[in-house]
C-alpha positions in Angstrom: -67.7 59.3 67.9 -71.4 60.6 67.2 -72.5 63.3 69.0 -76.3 63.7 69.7 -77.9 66.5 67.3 -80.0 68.8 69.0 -82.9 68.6 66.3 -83.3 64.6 65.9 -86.5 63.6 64.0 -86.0 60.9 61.8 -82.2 60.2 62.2 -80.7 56.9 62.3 -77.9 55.5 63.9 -76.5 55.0 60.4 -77.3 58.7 59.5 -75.8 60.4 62.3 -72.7 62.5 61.7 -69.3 62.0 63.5 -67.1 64.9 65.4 -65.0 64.5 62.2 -68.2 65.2 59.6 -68.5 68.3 62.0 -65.2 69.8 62.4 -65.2 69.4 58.0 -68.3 71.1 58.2 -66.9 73.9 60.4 -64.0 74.4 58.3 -65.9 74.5 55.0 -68.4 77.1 57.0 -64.9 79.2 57.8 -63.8 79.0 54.1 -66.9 79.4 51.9 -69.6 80.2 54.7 -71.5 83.2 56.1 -73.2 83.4 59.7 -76.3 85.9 59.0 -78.1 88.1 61.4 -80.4 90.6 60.5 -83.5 92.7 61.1 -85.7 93.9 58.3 -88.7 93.3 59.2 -88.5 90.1 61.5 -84.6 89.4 62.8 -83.5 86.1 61.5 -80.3 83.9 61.5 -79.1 82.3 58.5 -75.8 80.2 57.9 -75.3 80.0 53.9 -72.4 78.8 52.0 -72.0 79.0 48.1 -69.6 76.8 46.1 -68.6 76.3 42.8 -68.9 72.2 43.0 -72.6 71.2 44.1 -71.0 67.8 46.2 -69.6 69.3 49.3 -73.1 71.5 49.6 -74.5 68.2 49.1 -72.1 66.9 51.6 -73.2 69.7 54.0 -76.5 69.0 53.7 -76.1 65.1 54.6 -74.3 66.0 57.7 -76.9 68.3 59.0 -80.2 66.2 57.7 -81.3 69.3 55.0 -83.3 68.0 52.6 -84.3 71.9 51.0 -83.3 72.9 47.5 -79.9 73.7 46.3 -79.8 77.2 45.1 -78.2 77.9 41.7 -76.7 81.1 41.4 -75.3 82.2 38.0 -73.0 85.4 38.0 -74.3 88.8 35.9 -72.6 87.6 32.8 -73.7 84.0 32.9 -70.2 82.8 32.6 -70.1 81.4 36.1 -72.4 79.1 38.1 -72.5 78.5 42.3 -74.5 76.4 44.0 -76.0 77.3 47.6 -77.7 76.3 50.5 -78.9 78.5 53.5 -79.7 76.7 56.6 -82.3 79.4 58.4 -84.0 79.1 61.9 -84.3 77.0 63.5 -81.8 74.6 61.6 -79.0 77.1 62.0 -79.1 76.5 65.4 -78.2 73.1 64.7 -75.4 73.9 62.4 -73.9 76.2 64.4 -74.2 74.2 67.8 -72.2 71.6 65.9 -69.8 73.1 64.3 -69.0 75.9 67.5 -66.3 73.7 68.9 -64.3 73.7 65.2 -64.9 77.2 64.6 -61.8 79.9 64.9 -62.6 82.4 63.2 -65.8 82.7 62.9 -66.8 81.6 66.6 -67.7 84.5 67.8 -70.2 85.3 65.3 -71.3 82.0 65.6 -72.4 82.5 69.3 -74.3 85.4 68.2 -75.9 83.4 66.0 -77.3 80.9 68.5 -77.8 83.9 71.3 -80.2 85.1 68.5 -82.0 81.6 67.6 -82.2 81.3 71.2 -83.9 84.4 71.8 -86.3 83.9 68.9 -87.6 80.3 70.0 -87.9 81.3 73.8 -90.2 84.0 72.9 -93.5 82.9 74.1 -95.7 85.9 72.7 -97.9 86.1 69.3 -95.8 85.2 66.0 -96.4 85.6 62.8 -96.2 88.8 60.1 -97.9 91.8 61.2 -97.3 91.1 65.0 -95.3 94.1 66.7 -93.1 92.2 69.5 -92.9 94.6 72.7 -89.9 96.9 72.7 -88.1 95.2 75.4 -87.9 91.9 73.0 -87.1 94.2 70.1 -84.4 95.7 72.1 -82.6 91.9 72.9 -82.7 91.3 69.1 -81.5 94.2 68.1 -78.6 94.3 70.2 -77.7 91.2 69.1 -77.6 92.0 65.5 -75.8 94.7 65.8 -73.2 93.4 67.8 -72.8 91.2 64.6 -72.9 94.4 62.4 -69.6 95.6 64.7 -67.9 91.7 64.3 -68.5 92.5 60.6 -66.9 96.1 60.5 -64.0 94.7 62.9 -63.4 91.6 60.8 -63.3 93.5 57.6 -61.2 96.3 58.7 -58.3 94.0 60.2 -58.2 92.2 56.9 -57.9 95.5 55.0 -55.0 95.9 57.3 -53.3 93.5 56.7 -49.9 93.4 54.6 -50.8 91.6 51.1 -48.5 88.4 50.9 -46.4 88.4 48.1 -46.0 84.9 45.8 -42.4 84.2 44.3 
């Protein structure tokens, strides 16, 4: 089963990744992943995921075509070292347009996510740093990140809800 990526140039029928390469991709986004929206400045989608062992970033990467560099992140005390990768517009929309039908928990952020991609490649005016977008197209982008801001809060508060499991 191969499904047809949205952003193709220069894959191969023997590179293309399979419903099963994106539903492990989904899940490692749910476990170890982030879906990023923000505005500082310019808005901007990122999907990143940090891990301990470099091969399923490398993995990650493979499914979704990446070639950019694998981020090492080493903790304060330089006792512990992550690697990471940050797949930013317009590649997120690829990841998360993949992965959406695999996605539980973090679906809905996930739609944001492309909502927000979408809204930044549609745009038709001036780009670029320095370039005030008109307020009406500020307005769409905003709304959308801060709808993200409230999954956030929501998400976080539900977990600080919920009973702690006890082992043994």
């Amino acid at each position: 089963l191969t499904r047809t990526l949205r952003w193709e140039r220069g894959r191969t029928k023997e590179n293309m990744a399979t419903e099963l390469d994106y539903a492990w991709a989904a899940g490692f986004i749910e476990a170890d992943g982030c879906i990023h929206l923000s505005q500082h400045g310019h808005t901007k989608v990122e999907v990143i995921v940090v891990q301990k062992d470099i091969r399923p970033i490398q993995r990650l990467q493979r499914i979704f075509d990446d070639s950019s560099k694998i981020g090492v992140v080493t903790r304060r005390n330089g006792t512990a070292r992550y690697y990471r990768v940050s797949f930013g517009c317009p590649r997120a929309l690829t990841v998360l347009s993949n992965i959406l039908p695999y996605l539980e928990h973090k679906h809905a952020m996930a739609l944001l996510g492309i909502q927000l991609v979408e809204q930044i490649t549609q745009w038709q005016g001036p780009r670029g740093h320095g370039v005030k977008l008109p307020e009406t197209e500020l307005h769409k982008r905003l709304y959308l990140v801060q709808q993200a801001r409230d999954l956030s809060r929501d998400a976080e508060r539900l977990s600080e809800a919920a009973p702690a499991c006890k082992v043994g």
